[in-house]
C-alpha positions as CSV (number, residue, x, y, z in Angstrom):
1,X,20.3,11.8,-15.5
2,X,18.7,8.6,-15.2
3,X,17.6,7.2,-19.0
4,X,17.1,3.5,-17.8
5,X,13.3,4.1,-18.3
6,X,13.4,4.5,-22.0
7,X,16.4,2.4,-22.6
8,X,18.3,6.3,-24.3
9,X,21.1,7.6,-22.9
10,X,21.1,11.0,-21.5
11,X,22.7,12.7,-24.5
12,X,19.9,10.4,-26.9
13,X,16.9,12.0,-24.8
14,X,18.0,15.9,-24.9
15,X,19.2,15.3,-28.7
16,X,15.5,13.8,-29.3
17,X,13.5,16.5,-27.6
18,X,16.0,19.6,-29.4
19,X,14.8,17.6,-32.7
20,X,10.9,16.9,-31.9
21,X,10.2,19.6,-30.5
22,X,12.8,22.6,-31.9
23,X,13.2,25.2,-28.9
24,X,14.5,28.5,-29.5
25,X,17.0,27.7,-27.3
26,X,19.0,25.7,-29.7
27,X,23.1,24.0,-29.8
28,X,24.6,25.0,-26.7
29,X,22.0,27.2,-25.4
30,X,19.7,24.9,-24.2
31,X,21.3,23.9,-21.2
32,X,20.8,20.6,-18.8
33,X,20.3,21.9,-15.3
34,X,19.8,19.7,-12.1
35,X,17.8,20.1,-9.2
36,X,20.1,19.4,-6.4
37,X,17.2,18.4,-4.1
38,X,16.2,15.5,-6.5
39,X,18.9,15.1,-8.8
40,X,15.9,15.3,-11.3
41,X,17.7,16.9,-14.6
42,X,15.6,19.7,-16.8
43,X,15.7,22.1,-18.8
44,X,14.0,25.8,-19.4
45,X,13.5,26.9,-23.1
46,X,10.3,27.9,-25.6
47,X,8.8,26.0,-27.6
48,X,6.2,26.8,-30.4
49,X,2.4,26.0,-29.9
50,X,2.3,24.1,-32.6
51,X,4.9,21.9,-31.9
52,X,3.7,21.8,-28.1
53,X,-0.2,21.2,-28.8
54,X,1.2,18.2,-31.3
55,X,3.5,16.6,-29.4
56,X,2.3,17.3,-26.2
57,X,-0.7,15.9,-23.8
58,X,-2.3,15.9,-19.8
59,X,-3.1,12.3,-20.2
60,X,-0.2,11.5,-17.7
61,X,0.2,8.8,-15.3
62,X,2.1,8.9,-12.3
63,X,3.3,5.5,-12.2
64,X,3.5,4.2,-16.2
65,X,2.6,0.4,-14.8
66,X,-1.0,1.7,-13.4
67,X,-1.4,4.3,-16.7
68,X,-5.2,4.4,-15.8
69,X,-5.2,6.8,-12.9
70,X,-3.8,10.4,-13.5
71,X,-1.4,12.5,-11.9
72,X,-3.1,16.0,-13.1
73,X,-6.1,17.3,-11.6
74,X,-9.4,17.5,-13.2
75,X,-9.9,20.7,-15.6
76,X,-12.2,23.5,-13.7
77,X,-14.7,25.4,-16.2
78,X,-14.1,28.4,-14.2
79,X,-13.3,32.2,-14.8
80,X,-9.9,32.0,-14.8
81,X,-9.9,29.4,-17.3
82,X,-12.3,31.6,-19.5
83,X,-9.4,34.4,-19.0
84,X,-6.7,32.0,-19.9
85,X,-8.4,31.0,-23.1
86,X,-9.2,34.2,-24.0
87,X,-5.5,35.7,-23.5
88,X,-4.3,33.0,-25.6
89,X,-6.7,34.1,-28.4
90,X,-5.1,37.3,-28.0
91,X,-2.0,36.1,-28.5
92,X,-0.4,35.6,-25.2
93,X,3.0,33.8,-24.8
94,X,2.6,31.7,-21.5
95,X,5.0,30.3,-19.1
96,X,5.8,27.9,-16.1
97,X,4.7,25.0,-18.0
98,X,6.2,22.1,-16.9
99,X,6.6,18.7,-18.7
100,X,8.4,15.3,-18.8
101,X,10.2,14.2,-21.9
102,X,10.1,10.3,-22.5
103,X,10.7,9.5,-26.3
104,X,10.0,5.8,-26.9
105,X,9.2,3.7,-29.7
106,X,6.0,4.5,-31.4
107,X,4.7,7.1,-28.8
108,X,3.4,10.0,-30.6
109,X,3.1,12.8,-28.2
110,X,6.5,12.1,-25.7
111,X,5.9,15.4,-23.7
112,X,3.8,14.7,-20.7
113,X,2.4,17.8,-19.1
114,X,2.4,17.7,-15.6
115,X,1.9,21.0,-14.5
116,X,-0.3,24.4,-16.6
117,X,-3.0,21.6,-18.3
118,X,-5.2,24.6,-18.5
119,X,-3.0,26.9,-20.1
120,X,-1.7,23.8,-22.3
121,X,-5.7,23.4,-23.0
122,X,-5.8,27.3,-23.3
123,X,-3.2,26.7,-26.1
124,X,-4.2,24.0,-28.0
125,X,-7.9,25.6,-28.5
126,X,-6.0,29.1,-29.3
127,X,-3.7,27.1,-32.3
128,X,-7.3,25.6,-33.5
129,X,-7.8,29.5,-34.5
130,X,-4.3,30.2,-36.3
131,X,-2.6,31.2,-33.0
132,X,1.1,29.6,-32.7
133,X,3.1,31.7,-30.6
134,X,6.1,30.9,-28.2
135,X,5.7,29.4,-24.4
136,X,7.8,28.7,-21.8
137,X,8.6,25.1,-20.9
138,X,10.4,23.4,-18.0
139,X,11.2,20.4,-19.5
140,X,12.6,17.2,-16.9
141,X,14.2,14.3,-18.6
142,X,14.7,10.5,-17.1
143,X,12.7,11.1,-14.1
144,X,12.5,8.1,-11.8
145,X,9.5,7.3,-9.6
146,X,10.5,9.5,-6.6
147,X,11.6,12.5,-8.9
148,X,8.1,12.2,-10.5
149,X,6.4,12.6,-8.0
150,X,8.1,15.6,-6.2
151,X,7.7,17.0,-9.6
152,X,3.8,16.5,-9.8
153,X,4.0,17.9,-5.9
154,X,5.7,20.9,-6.9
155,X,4.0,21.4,-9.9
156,X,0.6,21.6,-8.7
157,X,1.5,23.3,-5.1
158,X,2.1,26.4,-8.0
159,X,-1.7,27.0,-8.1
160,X,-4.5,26.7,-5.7
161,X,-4.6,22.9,-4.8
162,X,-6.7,21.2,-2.6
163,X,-4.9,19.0,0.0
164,X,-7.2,15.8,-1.7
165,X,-5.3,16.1,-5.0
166,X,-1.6,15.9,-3.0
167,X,-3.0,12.4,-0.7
168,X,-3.8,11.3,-4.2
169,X,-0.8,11.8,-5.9
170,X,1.1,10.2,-3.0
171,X,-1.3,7.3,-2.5
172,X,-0.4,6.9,-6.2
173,X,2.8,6.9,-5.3
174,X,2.9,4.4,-2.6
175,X,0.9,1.7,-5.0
176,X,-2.4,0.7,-5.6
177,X,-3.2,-1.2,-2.5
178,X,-5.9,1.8,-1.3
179,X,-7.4,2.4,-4.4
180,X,-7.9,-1.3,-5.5
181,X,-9.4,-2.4,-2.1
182,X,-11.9,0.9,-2.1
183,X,-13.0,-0.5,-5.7
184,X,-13.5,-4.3,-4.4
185,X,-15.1,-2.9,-1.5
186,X,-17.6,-0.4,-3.7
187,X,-16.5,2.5,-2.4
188,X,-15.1,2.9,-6.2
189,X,-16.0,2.1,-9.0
190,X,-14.0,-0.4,-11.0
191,X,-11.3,1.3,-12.6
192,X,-12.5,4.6,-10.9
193,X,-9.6,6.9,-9.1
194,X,-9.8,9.4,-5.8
195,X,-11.2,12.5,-6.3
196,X,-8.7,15.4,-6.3
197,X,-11.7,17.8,-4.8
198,X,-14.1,17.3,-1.9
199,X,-17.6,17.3,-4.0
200,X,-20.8,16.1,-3.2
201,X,-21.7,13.1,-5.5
202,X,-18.1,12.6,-6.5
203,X,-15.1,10.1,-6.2
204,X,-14.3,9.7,-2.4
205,X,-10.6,11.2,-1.1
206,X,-8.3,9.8,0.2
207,X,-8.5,11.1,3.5
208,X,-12.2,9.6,4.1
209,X,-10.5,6.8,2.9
210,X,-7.5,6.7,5.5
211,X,-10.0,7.9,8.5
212,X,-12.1,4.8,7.8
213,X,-9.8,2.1,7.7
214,X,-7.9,3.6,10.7
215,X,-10.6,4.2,12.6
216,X,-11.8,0.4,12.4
217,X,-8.8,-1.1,14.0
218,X,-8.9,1.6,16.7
219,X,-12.4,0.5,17.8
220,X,-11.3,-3.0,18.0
221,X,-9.5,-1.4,21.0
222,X,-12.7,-0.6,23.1
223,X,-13.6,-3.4,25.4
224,X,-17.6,-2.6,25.5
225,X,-18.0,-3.4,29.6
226,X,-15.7,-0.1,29.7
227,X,-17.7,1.7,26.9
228,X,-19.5,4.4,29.3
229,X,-16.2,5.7,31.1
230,X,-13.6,5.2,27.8
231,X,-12.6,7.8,25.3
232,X,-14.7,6.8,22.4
233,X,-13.3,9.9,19.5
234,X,-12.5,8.5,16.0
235,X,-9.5,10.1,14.4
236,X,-10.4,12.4,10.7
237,X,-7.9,12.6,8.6
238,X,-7.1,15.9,7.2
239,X,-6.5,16.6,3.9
240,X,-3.5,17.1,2.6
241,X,-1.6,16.7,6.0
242,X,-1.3,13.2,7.8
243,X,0.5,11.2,5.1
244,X,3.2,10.1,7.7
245,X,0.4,9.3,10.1
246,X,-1.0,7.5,7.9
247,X,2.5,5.7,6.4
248,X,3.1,4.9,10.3
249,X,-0.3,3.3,10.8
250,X,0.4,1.3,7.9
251,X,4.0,0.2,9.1
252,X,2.1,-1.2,12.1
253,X,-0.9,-2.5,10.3
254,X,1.1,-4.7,7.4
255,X,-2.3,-7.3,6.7
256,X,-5.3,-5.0,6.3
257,X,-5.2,-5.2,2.8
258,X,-5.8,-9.4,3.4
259,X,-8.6,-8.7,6.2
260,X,-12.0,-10.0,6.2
261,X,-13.5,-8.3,8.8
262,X,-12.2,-4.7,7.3
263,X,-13.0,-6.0,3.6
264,X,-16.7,-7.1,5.2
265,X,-17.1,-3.3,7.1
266,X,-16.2,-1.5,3.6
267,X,-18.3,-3.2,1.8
268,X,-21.0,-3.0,4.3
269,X,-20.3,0.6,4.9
270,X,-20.6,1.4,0.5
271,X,-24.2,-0.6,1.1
272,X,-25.0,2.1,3.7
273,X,-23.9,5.1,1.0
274,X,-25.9,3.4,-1.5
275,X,-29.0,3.2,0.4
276,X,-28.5,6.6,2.3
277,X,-28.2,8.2,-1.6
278,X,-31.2,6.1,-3.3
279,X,-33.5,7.4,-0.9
280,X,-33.1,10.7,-2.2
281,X,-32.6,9.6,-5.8
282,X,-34.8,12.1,-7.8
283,X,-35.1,14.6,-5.3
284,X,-33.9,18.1,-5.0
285,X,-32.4,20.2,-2.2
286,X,-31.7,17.4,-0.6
287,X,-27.4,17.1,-1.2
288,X,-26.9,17.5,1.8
289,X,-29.1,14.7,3.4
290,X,-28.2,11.9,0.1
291,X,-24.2,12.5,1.2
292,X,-24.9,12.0,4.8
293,X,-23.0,8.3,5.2
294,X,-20.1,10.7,3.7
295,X,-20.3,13.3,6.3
296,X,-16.6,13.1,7.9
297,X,-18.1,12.3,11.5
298,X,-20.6,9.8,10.4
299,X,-17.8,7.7,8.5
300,X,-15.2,7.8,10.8
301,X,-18.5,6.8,13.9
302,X,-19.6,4.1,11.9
303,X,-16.1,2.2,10.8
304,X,-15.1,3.1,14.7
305,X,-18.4,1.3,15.8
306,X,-17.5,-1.5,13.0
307,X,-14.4,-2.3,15.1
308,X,-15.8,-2.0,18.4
309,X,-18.5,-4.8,17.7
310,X,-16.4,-6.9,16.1
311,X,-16.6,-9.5,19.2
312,X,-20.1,-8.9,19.5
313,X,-22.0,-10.7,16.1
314,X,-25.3,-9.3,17.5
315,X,-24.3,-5.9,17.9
316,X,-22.2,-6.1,15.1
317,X,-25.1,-7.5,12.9
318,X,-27.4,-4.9,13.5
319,X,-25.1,-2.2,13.0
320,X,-24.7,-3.3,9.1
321,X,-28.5,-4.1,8.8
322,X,-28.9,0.2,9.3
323,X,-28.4,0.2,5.6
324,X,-31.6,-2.2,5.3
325,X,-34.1,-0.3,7.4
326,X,-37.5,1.1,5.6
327,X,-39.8,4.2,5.8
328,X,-37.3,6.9,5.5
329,X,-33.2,7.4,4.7
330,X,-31.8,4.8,7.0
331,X,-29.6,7.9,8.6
332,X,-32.9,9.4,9.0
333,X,-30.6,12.6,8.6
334,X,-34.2,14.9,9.0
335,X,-34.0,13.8,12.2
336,X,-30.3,14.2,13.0
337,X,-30.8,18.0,12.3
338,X,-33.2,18.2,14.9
339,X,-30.8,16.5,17.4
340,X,-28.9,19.2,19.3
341,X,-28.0,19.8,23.1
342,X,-29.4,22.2,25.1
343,X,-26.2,24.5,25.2
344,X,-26.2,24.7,21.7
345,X,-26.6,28.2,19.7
346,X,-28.8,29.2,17.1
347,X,-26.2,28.3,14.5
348,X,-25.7,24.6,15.7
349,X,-26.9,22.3,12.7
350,X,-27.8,19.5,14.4
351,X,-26.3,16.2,14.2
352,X,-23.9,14.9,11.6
353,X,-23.4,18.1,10.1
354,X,-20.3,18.5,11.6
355,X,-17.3,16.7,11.9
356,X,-15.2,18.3,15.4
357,X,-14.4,15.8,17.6
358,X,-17.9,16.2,19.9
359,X,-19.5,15.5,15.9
360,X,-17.5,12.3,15.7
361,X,-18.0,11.2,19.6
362,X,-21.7,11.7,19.6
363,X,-22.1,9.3,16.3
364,X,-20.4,6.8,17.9
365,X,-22.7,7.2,21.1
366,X,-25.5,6.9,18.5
367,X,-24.1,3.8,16.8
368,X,-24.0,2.2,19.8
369,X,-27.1,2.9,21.0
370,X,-29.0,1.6,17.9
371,X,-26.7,-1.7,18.0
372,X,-28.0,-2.2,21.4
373,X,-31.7,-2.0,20.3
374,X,-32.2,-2.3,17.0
375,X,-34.2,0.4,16.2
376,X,-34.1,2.7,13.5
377,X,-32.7,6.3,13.9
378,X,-35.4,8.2,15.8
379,X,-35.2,11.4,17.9
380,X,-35.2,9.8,21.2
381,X,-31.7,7.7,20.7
382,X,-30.6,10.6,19.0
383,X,-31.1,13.2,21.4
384,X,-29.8,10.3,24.4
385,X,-26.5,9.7,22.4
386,X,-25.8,13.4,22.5
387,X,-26.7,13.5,26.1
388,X,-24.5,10.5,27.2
389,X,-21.6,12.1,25.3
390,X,-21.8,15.1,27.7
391,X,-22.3,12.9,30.4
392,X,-19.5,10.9,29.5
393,X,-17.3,14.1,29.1
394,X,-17.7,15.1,32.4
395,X,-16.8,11.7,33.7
396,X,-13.7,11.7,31.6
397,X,-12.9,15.4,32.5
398,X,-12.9,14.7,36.1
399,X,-11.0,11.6,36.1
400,X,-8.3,14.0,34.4
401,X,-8.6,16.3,37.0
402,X,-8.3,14.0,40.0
403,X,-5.4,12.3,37.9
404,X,-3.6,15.9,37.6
């Protein structure tokens, strides 16, 4: 067991937590266990709730030099947790918490809990009302950084997780590079983390994140003479599942976070949410159209546009003025929902609802078609972007077939 964090030895930190926090498992009971995968040493014991709720808290960083973002997920209101709380009135003895002990100097609640914050929560509110019973802890001591974090992965893949709250926890992880340039940029606030859920309004995830810086070098690619008869698809990230796509792309890409020209699209890109959500500001029913800039295929369309004008300043002028344009939402996203193909179903949404791969290649067609012209978003470029993209389609489908 690795101490070197708190300046203890190994015996010092299991001596410390038997006296702070007084399991039943006391003297030779409580034994040090390792997990072989990790080498991360723990141990499983109860502790009472009023030495937990004291000593104990969910304000835990994953990396202690960046202690402002959190490793835990946000707290839901939901029925569960109304059940939790109540069982704990009731005097319910839970388990499966799991904590990090790190005594140091002057710190007043050492136990970290990185995974049950709800039933810790449930806990604490039950011992407001005289209720001390005995839960069970796993308890890691002298975690390093890697051990930390397959702890808070493990931990958390125990309950119903979205894939947002893993990429954030790993991002964390990897060091603040992402989440500092999203907040120069505006696509964060200052001091402002990732969300650990997809909701509407709330912190962006990391995977919008990824798809947007990827999919600006990857329009660089496009030479625009070839535009008509090239593959033209951004990449989405999803959730929860490309962090070695995305560790590769950075291994190949080692000066983005230094770039002008992706600093410039991102913050060009957080003036297009801005605008997209102020023109809405007020109004209600309308979530769906304020978000729009967020939609997965608009994001990854526009940064893949950003890239592709990059040589062309006119082009690449107008495309960032979209967030200036009057009269209506500068996604006009009315009009996108009118925008369908002719073999589309009943059920088809329109436009930008969407975010398949024919959702991501149409935006672009759009994009490019409005950087050509200048004009705002209207029906008519909408409805020929989704007709080049078939047209297009066909081109590429039977170059594939001749090729095959």
């Amino acid at each position: 067991m690795d101490g070197a964090q708190t300046g203890q030895s190994s015996e010092a930190i299991v001596d410390a937590f038997k006296k702070d926090l007084e399991p039943l498992e006391s003297g030779d009971v409580l034994l040090i266990l390792t997990d072989n995968k990790t080498g991360a040493s723990y141990c499983e014991c109860h502790v009472r709730a009023e030495k937990l709720v004291k000593l104990g808290t969910t304000d835990v960083p994953l990396d202690p030099t960046h202690p402002n973002y959190r490793a835990n997920r946000e707290l839901t209101d939901d029925k569960a947790f109304e059940d939790m709380r109540r069982d704990a009135l009731q005097r319910r003895s839970f388990s499966n918490i799991v904590a990090e002990y790190i005594p140091a100097e002057g710190e007043e609640r050492p136990l970290k809990i990185i995974g049950g914050q709800h039933r810790f929560t449930a806990i604490q509110q039950a011992l407001e009302s005289g209720i001390d019973e005995l839960h069970g802890l796993k308890v890691y001591f002298g975690l390093d950084m890697n051990q930390r974090l397959d702890v808070q992965l493990i931990s958390n893949t125990n309950i119903t997780v979205s894939g947002a709250l893993t990429d954030r926890l790993k991002e964390t992880f990897r060091g603040p590079n992402l989440r500092e340039w999203c907040q120069n940029v505006g696509l964060l606030k200052k001091n402002q983390d990732f969300g650990d859920t997809k909701t509407r309004g709330g912190p962006l995830t990391v995977d919008l994140v990824r798809t947007f810086i990827e999919n600006f070098y990857a329009g660089q690619k496009i030479k625009m003479r070839d535009f008509s008869k090239t593959e033209t698809t951004p990449y989405l990230y999803k959730s929860g599942q490309d962090d070695a796509r995305w560790q590769k792309f950075l291994d190949e890409h080692p000066g983005i976070w230094t770039d002008k020209k992706l600093k410039t699209a991102g913050e060009q890109f957080a003036r297009l949410v801005a605008a997209q959500r102020a023109a809405f500001a007020g109004k209600k029913g309308v979530a769906d159209f304020s978000e729009k800039a967020l939609n997965g295929g608009v994001l990854s369309a526009w940064a893949f546009a950003a890239g592709m004008f990059q040589p062309q300043a006119q082009r690449l002028k107008r495309h960032y003025a979209l967030a200036d344009h009057t009269g209506h939402d500068p996604l006009n996203a009315a009009v996108l929902a009118k925008g369908r193909h002719k073999t589309d179903n009943d059920s088809y949404r329109g436009l930008g609802y969407r975010t398949d791969a024919r959702e991501r290649a149409q935006m672009v067609e759009l994009f490019e078609i409005v950087s050509g012209t200048g004009d705002k978003i209207n029906s008519r470029n909408v409805n020929a972007a989704i007709y080049a993209r078939f047209a297009k389609q066909a081109l590429l489908d039977a170059e594939r077939t001749r090729g095959a």
